[in-house]
C-alpha positions, 0 to 999 in steps of 0.5 A: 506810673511805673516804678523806675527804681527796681533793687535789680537794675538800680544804678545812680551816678553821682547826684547831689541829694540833701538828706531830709530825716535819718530814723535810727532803729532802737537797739535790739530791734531791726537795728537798721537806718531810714535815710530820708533824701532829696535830689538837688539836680536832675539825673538819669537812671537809663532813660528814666529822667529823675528831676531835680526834687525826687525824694529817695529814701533809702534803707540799711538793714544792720545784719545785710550790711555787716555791721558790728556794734561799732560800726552801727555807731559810726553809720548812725554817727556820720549820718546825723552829722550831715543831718544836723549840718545839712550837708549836701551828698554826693550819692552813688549806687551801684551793683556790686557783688551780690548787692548794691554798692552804696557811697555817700560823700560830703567834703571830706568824709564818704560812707561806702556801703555794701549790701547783700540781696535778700534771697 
């Protein structure tokens, strides 16, 4: 099967997805986050179908986001918390300038990431 998810052409639109497992990378190291999710509803990227149940996994690299020490903290923070919580998130990605755009929200709280592309 042909791999839909391209980091060149991905774009998602709003779906529910539960987050399964966030691995945070030990300090020092790559100092990056897993995100490990599922989708609760079925969505679309272009004509490609995505069912309901399709894992996703998402990674964030700490130096291609652009976060500080405190701002590794408040991602490992927030994400734990839906984790724990087993919030249900509304995903959104999308291009920006130069990466990908990344929005996770639950309730009243939202993570907007932004990440480069690697060249």
């Amino acid at each position: 099967m042909r791999n839909p998810f391209g980091p060149w052409t991905f774009r998602l639109q709003g779906v529910a997805c539960q987050i399964v497992y966030v691995e945070h990378a030990a300090e020092g190291a790559d100092e990056g986050t897993v995100v490990d999710l599922v989708t609760l509803e079925p969505s679309t990227h272009g004509h490609e179908p995505i069912p309901a149940g399709t894992p996703l996994a998402l990674a964030f690299d700490a130096r291609a986001i652009g976060a500080s020490g405190s701002g590794r903290a408040a991602l490992a923070m927030l994400l734990t918390c839906w984790e724990r919580e087993d919030a249900v998130v509304d995903l959104v990605i999308d291009h920006d300038r130069g990466g990908l755009r990344y929005e996770l929200s639950s309730g009243h709280d939202r993570l907007v990431l932004v990440g480069c592309y690697e060249r």
